[in-house]
C-alpha positions in Angstrom: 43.5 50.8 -252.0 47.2 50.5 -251.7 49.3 53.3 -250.9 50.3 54.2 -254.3 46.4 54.5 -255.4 46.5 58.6 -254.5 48.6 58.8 -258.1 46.2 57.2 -259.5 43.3 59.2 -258.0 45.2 62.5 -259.1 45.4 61.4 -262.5 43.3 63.4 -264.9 41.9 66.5 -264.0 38.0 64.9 -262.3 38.0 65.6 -258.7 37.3 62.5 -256.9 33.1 62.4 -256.0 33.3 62.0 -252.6 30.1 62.0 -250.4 31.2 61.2 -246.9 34.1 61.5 -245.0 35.0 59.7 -241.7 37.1 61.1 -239.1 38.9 59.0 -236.1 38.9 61.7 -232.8 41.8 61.2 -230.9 44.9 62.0 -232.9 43.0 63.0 -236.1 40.2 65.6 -235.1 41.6 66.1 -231.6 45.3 67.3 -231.0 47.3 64.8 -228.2 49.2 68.2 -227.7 46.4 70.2 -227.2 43.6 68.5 -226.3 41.8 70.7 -229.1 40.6 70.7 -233.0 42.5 73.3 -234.6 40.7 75.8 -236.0 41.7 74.9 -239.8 40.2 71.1 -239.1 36.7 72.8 -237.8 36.8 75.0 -240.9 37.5 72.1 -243.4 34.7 70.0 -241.6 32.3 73.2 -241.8 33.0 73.4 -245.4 32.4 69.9 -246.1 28.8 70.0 -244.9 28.4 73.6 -246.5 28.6 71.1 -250.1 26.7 68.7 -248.8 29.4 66.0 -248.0 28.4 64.0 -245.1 30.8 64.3 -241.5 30.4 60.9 -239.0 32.8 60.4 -236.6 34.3 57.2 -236.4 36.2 56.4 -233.0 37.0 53.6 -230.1 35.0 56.4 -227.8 31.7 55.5 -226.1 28.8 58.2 -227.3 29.3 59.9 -224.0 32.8 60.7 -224.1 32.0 63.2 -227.3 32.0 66.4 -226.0 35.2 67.7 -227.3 33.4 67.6 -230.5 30.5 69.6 -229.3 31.2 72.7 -231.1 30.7 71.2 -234.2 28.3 69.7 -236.7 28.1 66.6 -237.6 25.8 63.9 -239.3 26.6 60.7 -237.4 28.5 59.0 -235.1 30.3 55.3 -234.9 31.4 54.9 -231.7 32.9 51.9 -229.6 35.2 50.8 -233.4 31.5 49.9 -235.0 30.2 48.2 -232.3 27.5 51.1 -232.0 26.4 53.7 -235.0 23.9 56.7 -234.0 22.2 59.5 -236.3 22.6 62.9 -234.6 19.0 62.8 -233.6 19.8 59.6 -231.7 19.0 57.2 -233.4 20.4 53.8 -233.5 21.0 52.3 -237.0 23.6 49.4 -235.4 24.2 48.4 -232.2 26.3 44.7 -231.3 27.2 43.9 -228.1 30.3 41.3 -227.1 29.6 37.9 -226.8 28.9 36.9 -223.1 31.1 34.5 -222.3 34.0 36.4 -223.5 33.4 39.0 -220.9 32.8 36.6 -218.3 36.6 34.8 -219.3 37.6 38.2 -219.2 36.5 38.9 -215.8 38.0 35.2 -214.3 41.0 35.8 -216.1 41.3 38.9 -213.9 40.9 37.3 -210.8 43.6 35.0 -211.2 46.0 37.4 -212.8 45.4 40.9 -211.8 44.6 42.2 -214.9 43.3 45.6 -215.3 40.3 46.5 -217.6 37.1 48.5 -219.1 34.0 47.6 -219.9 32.0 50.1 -222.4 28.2 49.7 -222.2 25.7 51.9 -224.4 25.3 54.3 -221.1 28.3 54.3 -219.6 32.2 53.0 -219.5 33.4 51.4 -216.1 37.0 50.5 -215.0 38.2 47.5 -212.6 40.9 49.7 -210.8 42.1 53.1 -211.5 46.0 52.5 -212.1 48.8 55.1 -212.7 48.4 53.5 -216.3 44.3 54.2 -216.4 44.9 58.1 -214.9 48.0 58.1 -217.6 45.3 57.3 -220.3 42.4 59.4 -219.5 45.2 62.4 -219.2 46.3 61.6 -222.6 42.7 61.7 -223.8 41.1 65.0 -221.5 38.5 62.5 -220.1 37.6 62.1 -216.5 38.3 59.1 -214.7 35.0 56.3 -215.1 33.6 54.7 -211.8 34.6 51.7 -210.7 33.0 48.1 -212.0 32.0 45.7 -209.4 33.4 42.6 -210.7 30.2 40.8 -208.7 27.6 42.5 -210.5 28.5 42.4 -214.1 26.0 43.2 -216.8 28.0 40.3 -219.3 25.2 40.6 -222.2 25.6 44.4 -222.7 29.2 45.6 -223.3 30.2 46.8 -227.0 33.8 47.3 -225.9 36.4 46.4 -223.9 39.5 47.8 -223.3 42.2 45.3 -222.0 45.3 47.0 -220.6 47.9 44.7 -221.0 51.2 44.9 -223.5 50.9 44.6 -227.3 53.4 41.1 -226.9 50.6 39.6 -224.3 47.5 40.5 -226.8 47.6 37.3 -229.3 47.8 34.1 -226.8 45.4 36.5 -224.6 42.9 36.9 -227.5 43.2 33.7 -228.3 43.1 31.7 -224.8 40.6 34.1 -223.4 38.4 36.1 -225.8 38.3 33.8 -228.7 35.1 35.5 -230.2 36.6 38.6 -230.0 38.8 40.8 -231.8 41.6 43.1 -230.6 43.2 46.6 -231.9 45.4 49.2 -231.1 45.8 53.2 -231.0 47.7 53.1 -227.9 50.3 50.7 -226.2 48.5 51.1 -223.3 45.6 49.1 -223.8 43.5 47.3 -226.7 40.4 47.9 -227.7 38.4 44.4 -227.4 35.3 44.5 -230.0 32.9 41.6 -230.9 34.5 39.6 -233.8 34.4 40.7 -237.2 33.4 44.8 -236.1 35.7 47.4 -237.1 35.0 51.4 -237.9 34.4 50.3 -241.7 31.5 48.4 -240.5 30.0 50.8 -239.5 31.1 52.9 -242.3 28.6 50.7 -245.0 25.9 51.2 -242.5 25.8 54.7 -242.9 26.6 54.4 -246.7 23.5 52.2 -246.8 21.5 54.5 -244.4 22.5 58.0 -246.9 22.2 55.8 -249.7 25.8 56.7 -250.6 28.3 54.3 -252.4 31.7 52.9 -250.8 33.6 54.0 -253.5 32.2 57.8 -252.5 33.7 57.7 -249.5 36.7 59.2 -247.3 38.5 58.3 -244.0 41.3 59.9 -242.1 42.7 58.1 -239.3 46.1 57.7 -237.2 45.8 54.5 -235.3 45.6 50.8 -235.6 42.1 50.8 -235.1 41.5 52.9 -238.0 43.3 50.5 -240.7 40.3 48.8 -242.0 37.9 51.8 -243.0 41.1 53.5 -244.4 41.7 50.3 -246.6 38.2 50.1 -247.6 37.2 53.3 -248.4 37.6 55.4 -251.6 40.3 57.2 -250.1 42.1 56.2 -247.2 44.3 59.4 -245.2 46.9 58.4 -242.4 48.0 61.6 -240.7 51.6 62.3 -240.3 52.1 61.4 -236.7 50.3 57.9 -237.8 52.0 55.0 -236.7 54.4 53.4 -239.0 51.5 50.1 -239.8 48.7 53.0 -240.6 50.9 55.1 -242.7 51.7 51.7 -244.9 48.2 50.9 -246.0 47.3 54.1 -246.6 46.3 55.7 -249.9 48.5 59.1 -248.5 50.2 60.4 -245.5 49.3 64.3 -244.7 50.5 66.4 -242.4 49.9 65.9 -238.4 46.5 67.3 -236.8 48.5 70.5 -235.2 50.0 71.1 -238.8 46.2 71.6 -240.9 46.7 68.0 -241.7 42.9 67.4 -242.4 42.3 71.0 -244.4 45.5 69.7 -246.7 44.7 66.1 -247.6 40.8 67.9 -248.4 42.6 70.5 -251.2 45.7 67.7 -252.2 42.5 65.4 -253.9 40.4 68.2 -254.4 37.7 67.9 -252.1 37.6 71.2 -250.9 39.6 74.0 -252.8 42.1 76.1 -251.0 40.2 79.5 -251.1 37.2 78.8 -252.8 36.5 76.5 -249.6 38.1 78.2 -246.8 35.5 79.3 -244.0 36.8 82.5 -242.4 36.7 83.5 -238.6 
């Protein structure tokens, strides 16, 4: 939808019939400032389920790096930017790995340039060479710091993820000249997140539509970052959150308030998901 769609979404007086919302992490559920989910964000989410909407996460993340979601409930998870979707029981409805040679391009390109980098498998992230820029980043985020890859004993068949730290002006010739099957995005300058071509978070969005048998246009996505522009495009109803980036905020359907400022509890009652004290879970 474009981003004037939210007038008409609000016209009439039908609430929208929404069946699933997705929810980005870092940013969105999780506060930079804090390194926590405000209490009005867990109550909306607790709500949510208490009708029966579905709650997936939908982040860059590997599966392991969740934990600062564990006090809540949640029916699925799309991690790695689609590259892997899981049920809360554990199973795995979608899992694609990068395309070999890619990683192995990645890993010579390194060699003769000195370019730092990740690579996320299904059990476990691993980093060339923890930088001031790497320590900066896992900071930012409350994570510890991953072991270090050895570059000679590279599992190439098996990553769903890379992330390439490098500057957003370097990415294009780099993605093309190196990673050519691949695709890049952004939530941070730091680094991009490098997924096998054609995977984004709304792919992994229709899989769990398909797996709840739950329609496309009943769904819901909130996100802040550039990796969360195609599943707020495609979905029913597509939130930026106000401390969004400038790209995010243009595509999106509306802009609410930032995560610290009940961003997700107010977008839920502006399209009348949830309703402002009917819905509200107390302490």
């Amino acid at each position: 939808m474009n981003n004037n769609s939210n007038e008409q979404i609000n016209q009439g007086n039908s609430k929208p019939d929404i069946k699933a919302v997705f929810f980005d992490v870092d940013g969105t559920l999780v506060s930079f400032k804090t390194n926590r989910i405000p209490n009005s964000t867990k109550r909306a989410l607790e709500a949510l389920r208490n009708k029966g909407i579905k709650v997936i996460v939908a982040t860059g993340r590997s599966i392991q790096a969740l934990e600062v979601l564990n006090e809540l409930s949640f029916d699925g998870f799309i991690c790695f930017n689609g590259g892997l979707c899981a049920t809360t029981d554990g199973e795995i409805l979608h899992k694609q790995p990068m395309h070999a040679e890619d990683i192995k391009a990645l890993v010579d390109y390194q060699k003769k340039y000195n370019m730092n980098f990740a690579l996320m498998y299904h059990d476990g992230v691993f980093v060339h060479t923890i930088t001031d820029m790497v320590k900066q980043m896992h900071d930012h985020i409350n994570l510890p710091l991953p072991p270090l890859l050895d570059p000679e004993n590279v599992d190439f068949g098996n990553v769903l993820q890379a992330n390439v730290f490098m500057n957003p002006e370097e990415e294009v010739l780099f993605m093309e000249n190196v990673m050519p099957n691949c695709v890049a995005s952004r939530w941070t300058p730091l680094f991009a997140d490098v997924n096998a071509g054609g995977l984004n978070k709304y792919v992994g969005i229709e899989i769990f539509c398909k797996h709840f048998d739950i329609q496309p246009s009943q769904t819901m996505a909130f996100g802040d970052g550039g990796n969360d522009i195609a599943m707020l495009t495609h979905t029913a109803i597509g939130v930026a959150m106000g401390d969004a980036n400038t790209g995010v905020k243009a595509i999106a359907d509306y802009t609410t308030a930032d995560v610290d400022d009940d961003g997700i509890w107010k977008a839920l009652v502006h399209f009348g998901v949830l309703e402002d004290v009917a819905d509200f879970v107390a302490d």
